[in-house]
MARFISE-934938 format. One record per residue: residue number from 1; x, y, z of N, C-alpha, C in turn. Coordinates in Angstrom, 3 decimals. Example, Ala and Ser with C-alpha at 12.3 -4.5 7.8 and 13.67 -1.06 7.14 Angstrom:
! MARFISE-934938
(1 (13.190 -5.690 7.800) (12.300 -4.500 7.800) (13.200 -3.300 7.800))
(2 (12.850 -2.250 7.080) (13.670 -1.060 7.140) (12.900 0.030 7.870))
This chain:
! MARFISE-934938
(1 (-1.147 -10.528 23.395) (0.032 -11.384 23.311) (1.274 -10.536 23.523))
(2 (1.559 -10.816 24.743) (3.279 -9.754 25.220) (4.246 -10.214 24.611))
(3 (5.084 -9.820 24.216) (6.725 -10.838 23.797) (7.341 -10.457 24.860))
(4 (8.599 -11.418 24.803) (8.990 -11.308 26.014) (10.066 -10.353 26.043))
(5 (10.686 -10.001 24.575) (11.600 -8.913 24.354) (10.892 -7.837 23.386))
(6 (11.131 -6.210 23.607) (10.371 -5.492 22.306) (10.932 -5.609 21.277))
(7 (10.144 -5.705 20.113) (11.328 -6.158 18.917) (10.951 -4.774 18.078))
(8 (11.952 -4.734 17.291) (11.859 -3.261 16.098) (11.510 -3.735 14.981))
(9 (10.200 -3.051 14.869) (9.186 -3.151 14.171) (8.826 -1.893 13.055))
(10 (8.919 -2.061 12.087) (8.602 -0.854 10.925) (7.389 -1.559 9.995))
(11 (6.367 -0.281 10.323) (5.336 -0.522 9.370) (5.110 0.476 8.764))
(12 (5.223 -0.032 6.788) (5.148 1.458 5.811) (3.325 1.602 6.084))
(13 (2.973 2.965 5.751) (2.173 3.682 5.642) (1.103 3.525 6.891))
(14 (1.714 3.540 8.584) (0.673 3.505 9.292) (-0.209 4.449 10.014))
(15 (-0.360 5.476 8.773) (-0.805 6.621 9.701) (-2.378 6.477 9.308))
(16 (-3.251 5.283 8.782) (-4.493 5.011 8.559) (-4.645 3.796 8.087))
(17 (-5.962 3.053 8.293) (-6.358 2.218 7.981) (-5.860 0.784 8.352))
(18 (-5.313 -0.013 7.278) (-5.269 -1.197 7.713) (-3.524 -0.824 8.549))
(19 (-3.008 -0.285 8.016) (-1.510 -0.191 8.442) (-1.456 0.509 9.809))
(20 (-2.259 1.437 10.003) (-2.528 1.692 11.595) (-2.797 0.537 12.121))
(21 (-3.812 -0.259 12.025) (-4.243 -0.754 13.037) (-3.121 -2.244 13.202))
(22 (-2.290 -2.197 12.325) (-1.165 -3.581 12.356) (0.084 -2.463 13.632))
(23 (0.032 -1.283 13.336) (0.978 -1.031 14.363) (0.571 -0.827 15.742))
(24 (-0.749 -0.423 16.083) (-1.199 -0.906 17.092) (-1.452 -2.129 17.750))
(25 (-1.517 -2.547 16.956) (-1.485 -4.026 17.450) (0.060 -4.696 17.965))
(26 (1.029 -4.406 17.480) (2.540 -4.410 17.622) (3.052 -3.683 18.914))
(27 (2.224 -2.597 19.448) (2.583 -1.761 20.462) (1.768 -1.808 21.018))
(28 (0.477 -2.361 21.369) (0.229 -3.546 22.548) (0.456 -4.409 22.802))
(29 (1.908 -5.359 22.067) (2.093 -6.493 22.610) (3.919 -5.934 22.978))
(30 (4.003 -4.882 23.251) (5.145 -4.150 23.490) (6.408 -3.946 22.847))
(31 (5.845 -4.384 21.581) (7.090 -3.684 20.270) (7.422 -1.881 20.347))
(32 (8.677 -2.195 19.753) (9.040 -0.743 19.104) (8.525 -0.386 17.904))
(33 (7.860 0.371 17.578) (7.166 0.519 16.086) (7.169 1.892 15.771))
(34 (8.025 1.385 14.402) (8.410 2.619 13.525) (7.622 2.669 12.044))
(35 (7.253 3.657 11.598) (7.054 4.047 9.962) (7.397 4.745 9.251))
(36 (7.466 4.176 8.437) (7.884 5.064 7.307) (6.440 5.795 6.262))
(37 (6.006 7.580 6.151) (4.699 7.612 6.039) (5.281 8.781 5.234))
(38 (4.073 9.731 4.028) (3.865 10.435 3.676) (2.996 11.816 4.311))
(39 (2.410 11.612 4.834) (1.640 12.732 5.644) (0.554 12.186 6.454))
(40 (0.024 12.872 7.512) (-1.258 12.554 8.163) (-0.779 12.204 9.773))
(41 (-1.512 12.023 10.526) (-1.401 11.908 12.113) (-0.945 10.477 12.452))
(42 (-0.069 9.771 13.266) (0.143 8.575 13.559) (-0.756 8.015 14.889))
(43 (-0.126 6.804 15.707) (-1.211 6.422 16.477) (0.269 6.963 17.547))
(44 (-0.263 7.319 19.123) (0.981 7.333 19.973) (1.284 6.322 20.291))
(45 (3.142 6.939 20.630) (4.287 6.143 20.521) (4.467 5.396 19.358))
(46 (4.188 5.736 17.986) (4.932 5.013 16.734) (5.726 6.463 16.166))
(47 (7.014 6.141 15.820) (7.764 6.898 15.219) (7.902 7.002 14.006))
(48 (7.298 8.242 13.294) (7.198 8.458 12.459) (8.845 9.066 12.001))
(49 (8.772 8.663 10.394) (9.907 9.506 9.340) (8.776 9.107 8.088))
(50 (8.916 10.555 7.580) (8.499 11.148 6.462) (9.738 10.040 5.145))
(51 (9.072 9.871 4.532) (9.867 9.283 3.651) (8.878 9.053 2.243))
(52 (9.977 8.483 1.172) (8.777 8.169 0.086) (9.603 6.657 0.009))
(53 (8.124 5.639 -0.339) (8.930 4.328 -0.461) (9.405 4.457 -2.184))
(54 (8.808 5.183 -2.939) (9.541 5.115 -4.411) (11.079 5.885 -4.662))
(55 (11.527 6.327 -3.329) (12.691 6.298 -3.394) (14.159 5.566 -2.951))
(56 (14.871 5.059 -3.428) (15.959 3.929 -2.367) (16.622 5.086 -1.080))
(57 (16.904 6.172 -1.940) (17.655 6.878 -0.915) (16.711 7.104 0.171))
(58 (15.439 7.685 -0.210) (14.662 8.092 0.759) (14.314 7.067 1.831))
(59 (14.076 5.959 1.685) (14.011 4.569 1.835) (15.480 4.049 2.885))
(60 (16.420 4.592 2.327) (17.093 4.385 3.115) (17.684 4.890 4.567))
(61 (17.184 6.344 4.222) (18.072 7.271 5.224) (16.642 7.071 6.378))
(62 (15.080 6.840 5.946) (14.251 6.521 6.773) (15.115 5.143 7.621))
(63 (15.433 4.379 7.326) (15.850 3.008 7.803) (16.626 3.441 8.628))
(64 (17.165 4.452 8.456) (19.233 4.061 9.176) (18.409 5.425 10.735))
(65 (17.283 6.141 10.151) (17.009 6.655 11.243) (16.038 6.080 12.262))
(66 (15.754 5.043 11.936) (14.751 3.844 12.604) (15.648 3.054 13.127))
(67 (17.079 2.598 12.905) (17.613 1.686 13.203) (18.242 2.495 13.955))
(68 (18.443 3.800 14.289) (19.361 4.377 15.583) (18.839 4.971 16.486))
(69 (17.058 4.729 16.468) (16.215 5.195 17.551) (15.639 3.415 18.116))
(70 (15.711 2.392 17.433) (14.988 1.145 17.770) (16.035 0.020 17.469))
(71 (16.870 0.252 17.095) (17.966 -1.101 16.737) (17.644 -1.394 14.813))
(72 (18.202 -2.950 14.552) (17.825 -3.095 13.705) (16.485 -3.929 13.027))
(73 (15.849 -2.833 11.773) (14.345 -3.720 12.044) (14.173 -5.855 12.014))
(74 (13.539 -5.949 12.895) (13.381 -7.406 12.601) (12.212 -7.692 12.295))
(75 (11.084 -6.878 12.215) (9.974 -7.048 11.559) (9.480 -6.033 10.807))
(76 (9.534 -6.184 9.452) (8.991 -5.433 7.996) (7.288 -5.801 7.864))
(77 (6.590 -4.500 7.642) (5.429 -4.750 7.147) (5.211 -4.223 6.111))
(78 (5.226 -4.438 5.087) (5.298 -3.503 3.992) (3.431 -3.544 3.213))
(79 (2.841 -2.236 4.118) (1.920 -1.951 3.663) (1.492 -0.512 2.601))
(80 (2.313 0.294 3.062) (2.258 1.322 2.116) (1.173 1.034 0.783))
(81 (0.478 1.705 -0.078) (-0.216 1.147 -1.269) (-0.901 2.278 -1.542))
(82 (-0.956 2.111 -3.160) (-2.264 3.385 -4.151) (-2.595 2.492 -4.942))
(83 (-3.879 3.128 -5.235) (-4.513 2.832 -6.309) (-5.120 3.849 -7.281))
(84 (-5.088 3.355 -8.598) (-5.528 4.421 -9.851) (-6.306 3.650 -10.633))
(85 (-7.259 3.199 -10.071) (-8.153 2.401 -10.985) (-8.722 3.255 -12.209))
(86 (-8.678 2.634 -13.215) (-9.061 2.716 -14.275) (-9.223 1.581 -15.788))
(87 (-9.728 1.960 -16.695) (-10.204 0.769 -17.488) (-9.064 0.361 -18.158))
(88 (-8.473 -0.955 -18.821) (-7.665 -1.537 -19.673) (-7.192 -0.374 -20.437))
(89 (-8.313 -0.081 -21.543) (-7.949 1.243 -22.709) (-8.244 1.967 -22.521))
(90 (-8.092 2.902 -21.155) (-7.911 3.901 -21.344) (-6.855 4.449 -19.327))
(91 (-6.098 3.264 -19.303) (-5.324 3.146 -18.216) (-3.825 3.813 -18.856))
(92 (-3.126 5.167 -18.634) (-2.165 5.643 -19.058) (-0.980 5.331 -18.454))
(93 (0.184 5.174 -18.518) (1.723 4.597 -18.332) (1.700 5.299 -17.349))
(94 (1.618 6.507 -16.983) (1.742 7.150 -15.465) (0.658 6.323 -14.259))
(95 (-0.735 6.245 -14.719) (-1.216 5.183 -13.495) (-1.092 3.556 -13.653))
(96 (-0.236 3.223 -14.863) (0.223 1.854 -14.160) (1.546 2.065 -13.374))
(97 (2.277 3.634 -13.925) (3.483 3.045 -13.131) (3.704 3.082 -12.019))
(98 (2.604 4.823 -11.543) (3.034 4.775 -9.908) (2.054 3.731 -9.439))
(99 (1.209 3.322 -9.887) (0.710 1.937 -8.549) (1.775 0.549 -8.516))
(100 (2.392 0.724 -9.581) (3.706 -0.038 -9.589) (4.868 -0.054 -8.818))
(101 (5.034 0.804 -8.977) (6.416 1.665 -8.003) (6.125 1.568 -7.024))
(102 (4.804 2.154 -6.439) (4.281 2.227 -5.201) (4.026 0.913 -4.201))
(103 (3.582 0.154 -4.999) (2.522 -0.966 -4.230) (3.932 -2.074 -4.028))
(104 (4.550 -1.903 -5.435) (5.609 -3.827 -5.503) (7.102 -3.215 -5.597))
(105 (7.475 -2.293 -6.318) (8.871 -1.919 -6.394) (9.003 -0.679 -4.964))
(106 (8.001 -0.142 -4.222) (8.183 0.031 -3.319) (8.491 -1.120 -1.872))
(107 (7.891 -1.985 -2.263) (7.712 -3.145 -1.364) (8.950 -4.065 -1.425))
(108 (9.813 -3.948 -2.485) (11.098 -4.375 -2.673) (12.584 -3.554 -2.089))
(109 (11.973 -2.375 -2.406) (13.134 -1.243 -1.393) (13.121 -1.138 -0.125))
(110 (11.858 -1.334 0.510) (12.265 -1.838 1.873) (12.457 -3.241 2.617))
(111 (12.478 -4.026 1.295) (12.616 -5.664 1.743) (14.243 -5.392 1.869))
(112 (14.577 -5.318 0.560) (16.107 -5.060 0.403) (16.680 -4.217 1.461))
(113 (16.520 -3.199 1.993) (17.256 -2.583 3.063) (16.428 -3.236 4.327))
(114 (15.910 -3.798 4.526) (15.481 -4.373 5.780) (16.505 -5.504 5.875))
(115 (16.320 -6.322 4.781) (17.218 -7.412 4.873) (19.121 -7.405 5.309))
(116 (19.375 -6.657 5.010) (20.554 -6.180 5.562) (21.083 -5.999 7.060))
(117 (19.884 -5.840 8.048) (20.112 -6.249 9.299) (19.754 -7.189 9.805))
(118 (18.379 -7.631 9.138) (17.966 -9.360 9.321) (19.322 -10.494 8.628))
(119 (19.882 -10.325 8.124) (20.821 -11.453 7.988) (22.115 -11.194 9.189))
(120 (22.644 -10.137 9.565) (23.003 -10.034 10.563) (22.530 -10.669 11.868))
(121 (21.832 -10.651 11.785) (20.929 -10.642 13.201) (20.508 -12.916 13.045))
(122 (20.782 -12.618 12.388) (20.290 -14.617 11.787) (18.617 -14.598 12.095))
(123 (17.889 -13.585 12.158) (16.773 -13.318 11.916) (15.297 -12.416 11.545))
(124 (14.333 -12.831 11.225) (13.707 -11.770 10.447) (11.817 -12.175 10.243))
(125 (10.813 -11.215 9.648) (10.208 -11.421 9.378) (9.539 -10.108 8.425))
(126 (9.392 -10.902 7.772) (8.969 -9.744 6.249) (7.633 -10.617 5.725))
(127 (6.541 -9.563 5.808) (5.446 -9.641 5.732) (4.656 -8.764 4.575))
(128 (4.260 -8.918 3.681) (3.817 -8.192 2.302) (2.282 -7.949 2.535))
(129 (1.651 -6.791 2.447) (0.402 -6.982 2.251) (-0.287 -6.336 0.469))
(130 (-0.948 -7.825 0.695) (-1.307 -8.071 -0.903) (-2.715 -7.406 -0.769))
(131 (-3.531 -8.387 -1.271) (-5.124 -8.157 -1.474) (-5.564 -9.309 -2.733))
(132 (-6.979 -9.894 -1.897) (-7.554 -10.545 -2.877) (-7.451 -10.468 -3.960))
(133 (-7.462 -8.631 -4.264) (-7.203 -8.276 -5.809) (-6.463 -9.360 -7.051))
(134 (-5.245 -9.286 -5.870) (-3.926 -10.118 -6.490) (-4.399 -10.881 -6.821))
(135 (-4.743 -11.951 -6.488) (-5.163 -13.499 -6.755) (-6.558 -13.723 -7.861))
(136 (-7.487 -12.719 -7.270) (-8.578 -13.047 -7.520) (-8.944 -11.950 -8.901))
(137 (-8.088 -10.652 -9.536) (-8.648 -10.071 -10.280) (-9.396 -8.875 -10.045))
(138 (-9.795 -7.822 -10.868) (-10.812 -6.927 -10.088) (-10.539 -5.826 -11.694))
(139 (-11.934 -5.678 -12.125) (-12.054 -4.846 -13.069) (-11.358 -3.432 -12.901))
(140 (-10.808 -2.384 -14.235) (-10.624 -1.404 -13.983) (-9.238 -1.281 -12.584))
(141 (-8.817 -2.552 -12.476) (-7.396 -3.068 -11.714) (-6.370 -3.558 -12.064))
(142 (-5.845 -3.030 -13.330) (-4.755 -4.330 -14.187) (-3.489 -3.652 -13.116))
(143 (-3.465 -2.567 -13.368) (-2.160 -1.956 -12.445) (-2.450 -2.692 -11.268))
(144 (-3.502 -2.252 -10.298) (-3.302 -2.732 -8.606) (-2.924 -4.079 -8.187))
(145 (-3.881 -4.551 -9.073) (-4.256 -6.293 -9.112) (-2.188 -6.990 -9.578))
(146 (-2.062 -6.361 -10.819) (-0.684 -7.095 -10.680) (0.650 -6.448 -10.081))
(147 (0.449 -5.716 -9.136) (0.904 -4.679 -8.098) (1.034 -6.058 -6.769))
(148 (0.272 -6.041 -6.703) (-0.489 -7.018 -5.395) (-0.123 -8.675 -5.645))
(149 (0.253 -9.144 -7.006) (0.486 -10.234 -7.307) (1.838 -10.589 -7.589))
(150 (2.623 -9.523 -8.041) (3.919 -9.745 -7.855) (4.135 -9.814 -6.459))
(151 (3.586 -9.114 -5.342) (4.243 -9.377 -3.870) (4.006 -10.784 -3.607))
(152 (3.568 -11.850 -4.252) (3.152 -13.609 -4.196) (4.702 -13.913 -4.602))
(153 (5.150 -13.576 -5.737) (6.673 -14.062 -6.370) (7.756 -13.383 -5.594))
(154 (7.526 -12.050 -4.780) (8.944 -11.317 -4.137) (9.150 -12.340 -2.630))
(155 (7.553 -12.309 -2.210) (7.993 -13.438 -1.295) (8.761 -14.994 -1.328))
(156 (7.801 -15.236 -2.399) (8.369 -16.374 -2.255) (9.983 -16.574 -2.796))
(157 (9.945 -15.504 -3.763) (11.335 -15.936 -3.835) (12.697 -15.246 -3.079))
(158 (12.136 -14.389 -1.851) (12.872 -13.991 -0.631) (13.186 -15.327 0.283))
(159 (11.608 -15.907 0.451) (11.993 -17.162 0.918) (13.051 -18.210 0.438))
(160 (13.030 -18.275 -1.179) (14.160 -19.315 -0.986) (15.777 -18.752 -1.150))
(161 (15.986 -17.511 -1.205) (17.074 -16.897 -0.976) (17.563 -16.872 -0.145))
(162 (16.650 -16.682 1.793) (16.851 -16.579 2.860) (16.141 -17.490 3.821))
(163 (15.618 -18.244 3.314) (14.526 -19.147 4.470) (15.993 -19.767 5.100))
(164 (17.221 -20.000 5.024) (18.164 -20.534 6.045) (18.776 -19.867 6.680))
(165 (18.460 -18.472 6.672) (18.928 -17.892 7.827) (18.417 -17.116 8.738))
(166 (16.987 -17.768 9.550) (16.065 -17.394 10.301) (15.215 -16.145 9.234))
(167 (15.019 -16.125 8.161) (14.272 -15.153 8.097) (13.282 -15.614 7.494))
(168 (11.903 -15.363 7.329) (10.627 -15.173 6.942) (10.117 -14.777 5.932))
(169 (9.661 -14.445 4.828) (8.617 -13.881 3.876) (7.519 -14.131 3.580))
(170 (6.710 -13.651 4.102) (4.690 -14.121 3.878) (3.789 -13.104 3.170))
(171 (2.990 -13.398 2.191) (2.040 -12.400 2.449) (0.651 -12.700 3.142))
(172 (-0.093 -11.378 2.895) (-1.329 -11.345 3.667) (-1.964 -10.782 2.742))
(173 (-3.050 -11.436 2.303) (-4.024 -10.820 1.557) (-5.308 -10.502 1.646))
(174 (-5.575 -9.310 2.008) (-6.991 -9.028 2.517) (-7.909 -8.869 0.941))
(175 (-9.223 -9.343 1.851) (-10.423 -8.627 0.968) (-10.826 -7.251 1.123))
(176 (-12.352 -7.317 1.242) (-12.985 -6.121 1.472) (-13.143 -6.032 3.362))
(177 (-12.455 -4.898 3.460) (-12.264 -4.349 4.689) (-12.790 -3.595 5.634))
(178 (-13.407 -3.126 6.071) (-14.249 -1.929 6.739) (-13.281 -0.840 6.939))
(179 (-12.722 0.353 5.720) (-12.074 1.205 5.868) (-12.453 2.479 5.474))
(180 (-12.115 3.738 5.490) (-12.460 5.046 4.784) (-12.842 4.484 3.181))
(181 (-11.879 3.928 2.363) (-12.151 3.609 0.824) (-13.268 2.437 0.610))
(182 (-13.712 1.895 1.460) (-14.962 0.829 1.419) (-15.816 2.104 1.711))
(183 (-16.079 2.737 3.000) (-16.997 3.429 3.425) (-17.513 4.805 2.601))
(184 (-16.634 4.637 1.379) (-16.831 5.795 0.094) (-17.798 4.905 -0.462))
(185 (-17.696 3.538 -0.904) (-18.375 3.295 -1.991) (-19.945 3.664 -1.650))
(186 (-20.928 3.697 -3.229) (-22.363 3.626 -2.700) (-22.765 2.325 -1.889))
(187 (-23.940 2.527 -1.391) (-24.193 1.376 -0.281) (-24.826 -0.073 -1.166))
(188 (-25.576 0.432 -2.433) (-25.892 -0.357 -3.264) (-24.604 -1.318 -3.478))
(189 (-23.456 -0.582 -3.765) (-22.347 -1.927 -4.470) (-22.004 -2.559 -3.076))
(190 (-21.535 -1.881 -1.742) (-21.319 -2.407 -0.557) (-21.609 -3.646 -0.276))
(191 (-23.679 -3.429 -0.935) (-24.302 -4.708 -0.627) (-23.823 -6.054 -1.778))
(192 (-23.712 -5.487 -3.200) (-23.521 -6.528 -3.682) (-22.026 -6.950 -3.511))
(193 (-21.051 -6.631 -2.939) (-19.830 -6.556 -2.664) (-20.193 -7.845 -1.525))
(194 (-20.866 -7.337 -0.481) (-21.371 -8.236 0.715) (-21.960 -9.726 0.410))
(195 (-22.716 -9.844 -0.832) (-23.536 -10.978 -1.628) (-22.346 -11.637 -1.536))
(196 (-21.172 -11.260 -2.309) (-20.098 -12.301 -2.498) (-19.400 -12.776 -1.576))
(197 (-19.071 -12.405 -0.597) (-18.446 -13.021 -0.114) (-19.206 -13.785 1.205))
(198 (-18.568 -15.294 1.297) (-19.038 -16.560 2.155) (-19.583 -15.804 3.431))
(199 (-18.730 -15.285 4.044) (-19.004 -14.472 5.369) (-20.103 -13.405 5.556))
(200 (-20.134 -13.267 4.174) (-21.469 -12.070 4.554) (-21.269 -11.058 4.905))
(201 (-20.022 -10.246 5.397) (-19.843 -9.122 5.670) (-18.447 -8.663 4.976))
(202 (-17.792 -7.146 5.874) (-16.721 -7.176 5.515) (-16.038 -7.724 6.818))
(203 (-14.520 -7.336 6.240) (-13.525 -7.476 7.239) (-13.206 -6.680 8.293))
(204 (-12.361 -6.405 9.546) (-12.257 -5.552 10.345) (-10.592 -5.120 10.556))
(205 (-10.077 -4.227 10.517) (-8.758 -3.831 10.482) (-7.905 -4.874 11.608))
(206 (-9.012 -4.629 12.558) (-8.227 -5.250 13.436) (-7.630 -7.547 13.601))
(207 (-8.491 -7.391 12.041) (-8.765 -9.049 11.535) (-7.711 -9.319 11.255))
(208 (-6.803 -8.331 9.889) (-5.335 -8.303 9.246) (-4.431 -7.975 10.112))
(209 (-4.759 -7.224 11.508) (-3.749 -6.986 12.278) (-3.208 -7.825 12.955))
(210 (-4.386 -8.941 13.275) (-4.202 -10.478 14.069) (-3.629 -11.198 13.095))
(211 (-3.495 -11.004 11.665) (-3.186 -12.396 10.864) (-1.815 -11.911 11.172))
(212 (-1.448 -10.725 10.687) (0.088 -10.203 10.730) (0.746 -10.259 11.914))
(213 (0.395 -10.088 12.823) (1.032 -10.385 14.462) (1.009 -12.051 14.245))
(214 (0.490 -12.355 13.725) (0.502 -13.876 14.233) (2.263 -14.634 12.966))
(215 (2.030 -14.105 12.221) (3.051 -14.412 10.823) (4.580 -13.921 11.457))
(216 (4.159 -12.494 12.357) (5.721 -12.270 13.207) (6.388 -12.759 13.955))
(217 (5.500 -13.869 14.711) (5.265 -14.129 15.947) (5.818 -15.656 16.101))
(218 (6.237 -15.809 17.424) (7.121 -17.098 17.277) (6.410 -18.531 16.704))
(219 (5.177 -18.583 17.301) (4.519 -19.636 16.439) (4.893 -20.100 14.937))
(220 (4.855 -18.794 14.239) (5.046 -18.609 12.580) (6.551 -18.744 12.194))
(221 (7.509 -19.563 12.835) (8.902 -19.631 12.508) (8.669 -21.085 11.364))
(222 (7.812 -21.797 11.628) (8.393 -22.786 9.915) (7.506 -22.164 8.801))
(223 (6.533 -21.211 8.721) (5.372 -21.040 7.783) (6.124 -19.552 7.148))
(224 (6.655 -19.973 5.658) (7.274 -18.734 4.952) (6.585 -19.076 3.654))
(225 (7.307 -18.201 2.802) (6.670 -17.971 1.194) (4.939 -18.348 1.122))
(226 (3.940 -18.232 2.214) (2.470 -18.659 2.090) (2.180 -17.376 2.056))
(227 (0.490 -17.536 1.742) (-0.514 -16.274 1.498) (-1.571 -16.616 2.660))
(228 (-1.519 -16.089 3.213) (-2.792 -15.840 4.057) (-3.893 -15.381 3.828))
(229 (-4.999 -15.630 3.270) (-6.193 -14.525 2.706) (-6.891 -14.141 4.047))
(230 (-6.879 -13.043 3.881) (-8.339 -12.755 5.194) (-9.101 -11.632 4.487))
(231 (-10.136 -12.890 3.881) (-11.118 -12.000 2.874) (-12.881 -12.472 3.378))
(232 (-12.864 -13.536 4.431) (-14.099 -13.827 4.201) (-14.638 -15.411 3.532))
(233 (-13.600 -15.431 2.681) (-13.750 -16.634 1.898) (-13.464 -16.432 -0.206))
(234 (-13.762 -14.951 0.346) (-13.957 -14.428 -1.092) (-13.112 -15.216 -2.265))
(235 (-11.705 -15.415 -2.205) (-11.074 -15.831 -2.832) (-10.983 -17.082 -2.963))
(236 (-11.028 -17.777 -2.404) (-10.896 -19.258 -1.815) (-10.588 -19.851 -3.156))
(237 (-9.551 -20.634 -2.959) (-8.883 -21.375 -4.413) (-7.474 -20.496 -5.147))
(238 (-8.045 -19.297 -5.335) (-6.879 -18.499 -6.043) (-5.615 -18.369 -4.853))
């Protein structure tokens, strides 16, 4: 799917996994695509800046150097994400906070400075990626899981702050994925991981990359504050 203009495109953390394969997908349909990343190799032609999303400044000066190599961003993906799984009692204030910081109050520092050229511009699309987690729960996940579930309330309530002035807020919530952190687990849980869900398998990077191109994309101009699951079925209801 070509657009007919390249649009400037920033996706946090795409130097692997699901967030790679959303910026590839963006720069085969001939976007400008920028990230904002911590370390590791990118895909060619995405412009990398080193940045941390738990910082505003850092957060910012990444932006203002994305916005003077590509214009201003009109499409936010805010994938960046950690996890520190661990049990209820014995989950310590440092791993709820950075999966906190990281996953939702990171995901707010670049909504907020994104938004600043999307209202200019009288348009936008800001795209959250959640996870079944959110909705659906997940042991030894109180941090991730409500990490992932506040991005349900930032959207939606971006949407009714800005849904009148061309801009967008959606999330996307994947299941189980076919990634490096699936391909750790033993093959035993894989399978019972696989039992659950309707589809029978996992997901494919390139599955979330189609939901998210599609949420940017002109089709997706009345569909804001929704969740998209692309889990399989796994969630279905939540």
């Amino acid at each position: 799917m070509q657009n007919l203009e390249p649009r400037s495109v920033l996706v946090t953390g795409a130097n692997r996994g699901i967030g790679r394969a959303i910026a590839e997908r963006f720069l085969a349909a001939g976007d400008k695509v920028a990230t904002i990343y911590r370390s590791g190799d990118l895909p060619d032609r995405v412009l990398g800046v080193v940045g941390d999303v738990r910082d505003s400044a850092s957060v910012d000066a990444a932006f203002t150097e994305v916005e003077a190599a590509h214009g201003p961003v009109e499409v936010l993906v805010a994938n960046a994400g950690v996890a520190r799984d661990q049990l209820l009692m014995r989950m310590s204030d440092e791993e709820f906070d950075t999966v906190l910081d990281t996953n939702l109050t990171g995901a707010f520092r670049c909504a907020r400075r994104a938004t600043k050229g999307m209202i200019r511009l009288r348009r936008g699309r800001i795209i959250l990626i959640s996870s079944v987690v959110g909705l659906y729960g997940g042991p030894g996940q109180v941090n991730y899981s409500a990490s992932k579930a506040g991005l349900v309330g930032m959207a939606r309530s971006v949407t009714r702050e800005l849904g009148g002035r061309g801009i967008t807020a959606n999330v996307v919530a994947p299941g189980f994925i076919e990634t490096e952190m699936t391909a750790a687990l033993p093959e035993e849980r894989q399978e019972t991981y696989r039992g659950a869900i309707p589809a029978g398998r996992f997901g494919g990077v390139e599955e979330v990359a189609g939901a998210v191109q599609f949420l940017a994309g002109p089709d997706a101009g009345y569909i804001t504050g929704a969740v998209l699951p692309v889990d399989g079925g796994l969630g279905m209801g939540h």
